[in-house]
C-alpha positions in Angstrom: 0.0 0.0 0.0 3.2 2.0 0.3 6.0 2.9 -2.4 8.6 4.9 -1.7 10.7 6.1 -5.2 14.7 7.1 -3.8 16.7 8.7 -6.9 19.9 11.0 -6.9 22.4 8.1 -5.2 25.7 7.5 -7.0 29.4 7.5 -7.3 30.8 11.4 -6.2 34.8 12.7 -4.9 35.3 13.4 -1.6 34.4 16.9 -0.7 31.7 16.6 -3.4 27.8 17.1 -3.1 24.7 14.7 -4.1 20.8 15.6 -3.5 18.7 12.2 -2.9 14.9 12.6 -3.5 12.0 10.1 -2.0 8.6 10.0 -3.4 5.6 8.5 -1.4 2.7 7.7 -3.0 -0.3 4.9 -1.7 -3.1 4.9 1.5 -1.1 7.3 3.1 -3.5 9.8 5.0 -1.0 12.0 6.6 3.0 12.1 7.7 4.2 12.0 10.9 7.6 11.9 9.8 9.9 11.8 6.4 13.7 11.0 6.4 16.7 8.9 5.8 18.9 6.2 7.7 22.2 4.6 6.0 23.9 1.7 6.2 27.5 1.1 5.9 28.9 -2.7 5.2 29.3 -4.4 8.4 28.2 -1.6 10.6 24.7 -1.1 12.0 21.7 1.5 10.2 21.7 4.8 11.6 19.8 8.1 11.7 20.8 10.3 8.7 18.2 13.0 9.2 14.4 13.4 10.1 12.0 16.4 9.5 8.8 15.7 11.8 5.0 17.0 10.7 5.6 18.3 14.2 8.5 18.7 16.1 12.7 19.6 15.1 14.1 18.8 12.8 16.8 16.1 13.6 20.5 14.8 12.5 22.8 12.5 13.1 25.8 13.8 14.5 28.3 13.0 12.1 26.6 14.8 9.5 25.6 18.0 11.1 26.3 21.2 9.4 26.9 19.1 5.9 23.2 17.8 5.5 20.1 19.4 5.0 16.7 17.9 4.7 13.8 19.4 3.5 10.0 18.4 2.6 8.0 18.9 -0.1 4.3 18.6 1.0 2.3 19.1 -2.1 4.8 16.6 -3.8 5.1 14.0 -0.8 8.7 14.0 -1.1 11.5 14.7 0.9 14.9 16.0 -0.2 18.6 15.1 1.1 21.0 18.1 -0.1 24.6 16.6 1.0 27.5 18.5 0.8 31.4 18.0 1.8 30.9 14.7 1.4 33.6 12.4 3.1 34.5 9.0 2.0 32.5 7.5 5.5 29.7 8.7 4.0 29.6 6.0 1.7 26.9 3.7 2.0 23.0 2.5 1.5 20.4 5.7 1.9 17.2 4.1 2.9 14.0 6.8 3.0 11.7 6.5 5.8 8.4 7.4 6.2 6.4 7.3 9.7 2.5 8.0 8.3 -0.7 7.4 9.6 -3.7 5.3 7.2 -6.9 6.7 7.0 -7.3 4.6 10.0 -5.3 6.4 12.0 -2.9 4.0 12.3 1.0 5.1 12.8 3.2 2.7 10.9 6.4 2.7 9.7 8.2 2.1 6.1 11.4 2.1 4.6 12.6 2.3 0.8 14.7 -0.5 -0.6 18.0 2.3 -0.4 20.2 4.0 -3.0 23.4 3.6 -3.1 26.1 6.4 -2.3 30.1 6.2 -2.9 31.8 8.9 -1.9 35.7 8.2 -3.2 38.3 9.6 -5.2 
């Protein structure tokens, strides 16, 4: 009933920028939340950046002051503007959604990822 569409992932030198886009489209009443988690290999999915309905927004500390999210209501997207890209950045972008059915029921969903290499 959900389907998140992740573009703008790919191969980019250190000190570089990229700007990864999510779509969300299906029963999808309302957002609580839009962002994006990573995955490195062998390490465990973190918090890239949130923008709450309500709330801060929120980022993970090791890409403060390089990251910006932003949301696109009318469009149901949220943006990922990454700058000064480091070589750790490098790995699986994953959009996330937290949205509430017509229901009213808050569930979660994540995006099958896009992969980013940063590396010179």
């Amino acid at each position: 009933q959900v389907q998140l569409v992740e573009s703008g992932g790919g191969l980019v030198q250190p000190g570089g920028s990229l700007r990864l886009s999510c779509a969300a489209s299906g029963s999808i009443f309302s957002y609580d939340s839009m962002g994006w988690d990573r995955q490195a290999p062998g390490k465990e999915r973190e918090l890239v950046a949130e923008i709450p309905t309500v709330g801060r927004i929120n980022y993970g500390d090791s890409v403060k002051g390089r990251f910006t999210i932003s949301r696109d209501n009318a469009k149901n997207t949220v943006y990922l503007q990454m700058n000064s890209l480091k070589p750790e950045d490098t790995a699986v972008y994953y959009c996330h959604v937290v949205y509430r059915s017509r229901r009213g029921t808050s569930d979660d969903y994540w995006g099958q990822g896009t992969q980013v290499t940063v590396s010179s």
